[in-house]
N, C-alpha and C positions, 0 to 999 in steps of 0.2 A: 349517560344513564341508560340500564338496559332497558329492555320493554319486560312487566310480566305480565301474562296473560290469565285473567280468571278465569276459570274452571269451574262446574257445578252450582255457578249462581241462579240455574234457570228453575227457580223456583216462586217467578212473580205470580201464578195464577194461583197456587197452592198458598201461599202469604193472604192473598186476595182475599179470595174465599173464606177460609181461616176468620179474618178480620170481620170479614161482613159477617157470618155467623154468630162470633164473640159478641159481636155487635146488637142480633138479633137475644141474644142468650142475655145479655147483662139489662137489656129493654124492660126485657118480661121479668128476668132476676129483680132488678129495680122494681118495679109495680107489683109484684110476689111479694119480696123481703119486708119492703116498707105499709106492705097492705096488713101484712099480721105480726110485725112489730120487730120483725128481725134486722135490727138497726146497722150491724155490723158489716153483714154481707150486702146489705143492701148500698152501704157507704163505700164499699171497695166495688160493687158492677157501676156506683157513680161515679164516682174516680176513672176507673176503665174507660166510660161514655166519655169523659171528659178527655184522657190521655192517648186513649186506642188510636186515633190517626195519627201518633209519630210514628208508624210504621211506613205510612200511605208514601213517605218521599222517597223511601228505600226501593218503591218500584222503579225498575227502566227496560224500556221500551227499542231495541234498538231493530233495524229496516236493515238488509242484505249492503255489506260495504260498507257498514257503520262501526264505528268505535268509539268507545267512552271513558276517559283517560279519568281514572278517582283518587282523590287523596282526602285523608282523614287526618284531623287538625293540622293540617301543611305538611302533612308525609305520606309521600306518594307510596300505595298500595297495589295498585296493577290498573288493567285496562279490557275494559269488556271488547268483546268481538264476535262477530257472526246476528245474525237476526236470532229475537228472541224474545222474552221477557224474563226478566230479571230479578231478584231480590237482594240487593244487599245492603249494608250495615247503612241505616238511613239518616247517620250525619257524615256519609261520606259526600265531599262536592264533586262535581263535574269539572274541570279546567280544560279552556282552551281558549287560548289570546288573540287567537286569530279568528276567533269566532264572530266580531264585527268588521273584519277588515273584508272590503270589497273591493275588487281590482277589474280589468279587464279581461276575464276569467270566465268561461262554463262554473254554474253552480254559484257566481255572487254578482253576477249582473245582472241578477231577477230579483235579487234579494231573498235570495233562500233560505238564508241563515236567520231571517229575524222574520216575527211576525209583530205585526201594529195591533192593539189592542184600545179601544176606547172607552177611557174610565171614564162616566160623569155622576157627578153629586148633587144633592139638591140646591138650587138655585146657583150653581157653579157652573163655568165654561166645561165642556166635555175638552180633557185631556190626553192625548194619546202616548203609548207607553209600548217599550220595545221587550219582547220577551226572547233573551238570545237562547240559540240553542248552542249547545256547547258541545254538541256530536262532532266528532272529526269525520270527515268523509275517509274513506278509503278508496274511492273511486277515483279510475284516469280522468283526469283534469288536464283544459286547455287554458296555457296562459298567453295571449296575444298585449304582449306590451306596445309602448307607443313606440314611432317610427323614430329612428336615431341618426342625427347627419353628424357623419364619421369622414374623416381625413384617410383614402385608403392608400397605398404604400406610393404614389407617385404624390401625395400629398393634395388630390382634389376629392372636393367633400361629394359624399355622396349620400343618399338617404336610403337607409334599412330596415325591414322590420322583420321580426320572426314570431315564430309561432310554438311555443315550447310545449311536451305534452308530459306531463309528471303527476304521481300519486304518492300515499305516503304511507312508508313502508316502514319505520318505527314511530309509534307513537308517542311513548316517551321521550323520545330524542327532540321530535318536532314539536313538543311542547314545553319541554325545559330546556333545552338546549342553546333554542336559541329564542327572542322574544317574540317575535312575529313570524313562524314561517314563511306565510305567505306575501310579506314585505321581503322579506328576505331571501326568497326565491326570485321576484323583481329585478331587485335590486344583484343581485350574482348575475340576473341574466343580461340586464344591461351591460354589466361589466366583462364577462364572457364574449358579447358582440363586440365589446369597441376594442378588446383585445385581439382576435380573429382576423376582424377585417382591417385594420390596419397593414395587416401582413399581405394582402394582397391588394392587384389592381382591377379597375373596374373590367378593363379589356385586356387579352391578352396584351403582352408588354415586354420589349428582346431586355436581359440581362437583371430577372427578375427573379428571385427565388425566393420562393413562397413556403416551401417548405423545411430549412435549416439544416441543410445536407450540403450547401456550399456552392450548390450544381443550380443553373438557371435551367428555370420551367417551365409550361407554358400554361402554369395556374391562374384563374382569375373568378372575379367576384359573379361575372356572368357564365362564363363556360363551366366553373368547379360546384357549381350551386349546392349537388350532394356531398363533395367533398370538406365545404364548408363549412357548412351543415352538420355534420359529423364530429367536426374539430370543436364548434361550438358545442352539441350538444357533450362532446368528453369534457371542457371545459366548466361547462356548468354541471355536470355531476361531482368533481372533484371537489367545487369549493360548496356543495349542498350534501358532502356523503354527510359530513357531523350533528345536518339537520333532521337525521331520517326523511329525505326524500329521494326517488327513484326517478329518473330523468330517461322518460322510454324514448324520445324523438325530439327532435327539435327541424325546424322547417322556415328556409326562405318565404316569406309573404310580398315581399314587397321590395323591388331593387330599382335605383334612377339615380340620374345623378340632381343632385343638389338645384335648385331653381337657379339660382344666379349664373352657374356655367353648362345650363341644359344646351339652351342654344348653341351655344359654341362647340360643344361637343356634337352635338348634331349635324353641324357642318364638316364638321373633321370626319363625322362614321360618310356621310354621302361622298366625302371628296376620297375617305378611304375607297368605296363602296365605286365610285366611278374609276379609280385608276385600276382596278381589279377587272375588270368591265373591259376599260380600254386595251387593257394589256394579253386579255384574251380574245377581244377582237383584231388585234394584232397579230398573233400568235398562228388564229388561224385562216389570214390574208396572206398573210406571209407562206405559211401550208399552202392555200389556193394555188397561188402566183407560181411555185416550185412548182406542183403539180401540168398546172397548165402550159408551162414551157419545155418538161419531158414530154408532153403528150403531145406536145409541136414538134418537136425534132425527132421523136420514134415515129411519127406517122410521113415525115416526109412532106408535110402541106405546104411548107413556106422555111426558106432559110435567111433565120435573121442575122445581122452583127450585133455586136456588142453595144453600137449606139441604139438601135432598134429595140434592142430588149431591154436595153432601160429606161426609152421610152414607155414600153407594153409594162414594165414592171410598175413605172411607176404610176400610169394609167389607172391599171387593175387598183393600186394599195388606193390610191384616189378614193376610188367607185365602192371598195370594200369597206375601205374602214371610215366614210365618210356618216356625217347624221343624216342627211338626207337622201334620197333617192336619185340617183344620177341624171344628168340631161344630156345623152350624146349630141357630138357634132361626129355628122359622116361626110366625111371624103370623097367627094365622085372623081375627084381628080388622080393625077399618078400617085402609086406610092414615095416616089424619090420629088 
């Protein structure tokens, strides 16, 4: 369904006024007519008093970013837009379905959309009663769904959460379209994450390919965070273009692995995290020990053999790549 947009409705104050005068006019009309016998006119400005406020619903009021989707006896007629006030045909309704659904969302976790109202009657309990409002926002909206434990491509679950930021760009669409936008935006966005990350893994991973080029990569759920990110939010536009919604970002909150194999993974990143460690204090002990044995035989100090220097070699790796701090033993005696 397309959107149309109304035009030239911004006639709510001129309506107003209008009314209130008519109003003021058929008063005095009344108490004139009927004071000197003019039964007639006096029976059409009571009639008036009586019928003159079916115009008062026809006013609408709308606030910068707001829109107001109307149809008239169940045939949708267009959609007001921009701030204003309004006048139009005053058995036209408001619709919007999503007008009580509240999510983890800017704009329905305060409860914006309804206010409480307390009716009480004589000798009756006081009542309270929800007056929805049936504005659609047009404003960027954030939706933080709940956190999702997902199986990612090495098959350990992990837990997810993201952070989607969308607004709604047809209004017609997102009110017929589909039944609940805002379940419906949910609900795609779930299903957009657990399609995404599947596809990768938590940590870089050899013979992984993440992207469907055939080619392994070195994508992952913590190092690609933006790239992720990305893929999801193009996912969730696709399956939300039909809802009129616009899907400007979408964003990592929240990445771990799963409670039951945190631990263990944990151990695996320190014992990765120590052999990386060792391997560069290897690396450059090994550099020392070279260095120190050219700078023994260019200077001329002492000429070793081959058993001596593997002694000295392996001395030095001892002392260098050892955890603690060395304890010499010195030699007073000969060197042979």
């Amino acid at each position: 369904m397309n959107e149309i947009v109304l035009s030239g409705k911004k006639n709510g104050m001129l309506v107003l006024l209008l009314t209130i005068v008519l109003y003021i006019v058929c008063t005095v009309g009344t108490v004139f007519f009927m004071s000197f016998g003019f039964v007639f006119p006096g029976i059409i400005c009571i009639i008036y008093l009586c019928l003159g406020w079916i115009v008062l619903p026809g006013l609408k009021i709308l606030k910068p970013q707001e829109a107001l989707v109307l149809t008239l006896f169940g045939k949708y007629i267009g959609t007001l837009k921009g701030e204003g006030f309004y006048f139009v045909n005053p058995f036209c309704t408001a619709v919007n379905p999503a007008a009580k659904t509240k999510l983890n969302q800017s704009g329905d976790v305060n409860g914006s959309n309804t206010k409480s109202i307390l009716v009480a009657a004589a000798g009756t309990q006081a009542v309270s009663t929800e007056v929805v409002n049936k504005k659609v926002s047009l404003k960027i909206m954030t939706l933080n769904n709940n956190r999702q434990k997902i199986n990612d491509c090495l098959g350990n679950p992990v837990e997810i959460g993201i952070a989607v930021m969308w607004r709604v760009v047809d209004t017609a669409a997102a009110v017929f379209n589909v039944d609940n936008y805002k379940e419906y935006l949910s609900l795609q966005c779930d299903s957009a994450l657990r399609n995404i990350v599947r596809l990768y893994p938590y940590d870089v991973a050899p013979n992984v390919d993440t992207t469907g080029d055939g080619i392994a990569d070195e994508g992952s759920l913590r190092g690609s965070s933006e790239v992720v990110a990305g893929r999801i939010r193009d996912e969730i536009q696709a399956k939300v273009q039909e809802a009129g919604l616009e899907i400007i970002e979408a964003r990592i909150t929240y990445l771990a692995y799963a409670s039951e194999i945190a631990a263990v993974m944990l151990q695996r990143q320190q014992a990765s995290a120590i052999i990386d460690a060792r391997k560069m204090i290897v690396d450059g002990a090994v550099g020392m020990v070279e260095m120190a044995l050219e700078r023994l035989e260019e200077g001329g100090m002492v000429a070793l053999d081959d058993e001596r220097k593997a002694a000295m070699v392996s001395n030095l790796l001892v002392v260098l790549c050892g955890n603690h701090d060395a304890q010499p033993v010195v030699n007073s005696g000969s060197l042979y």
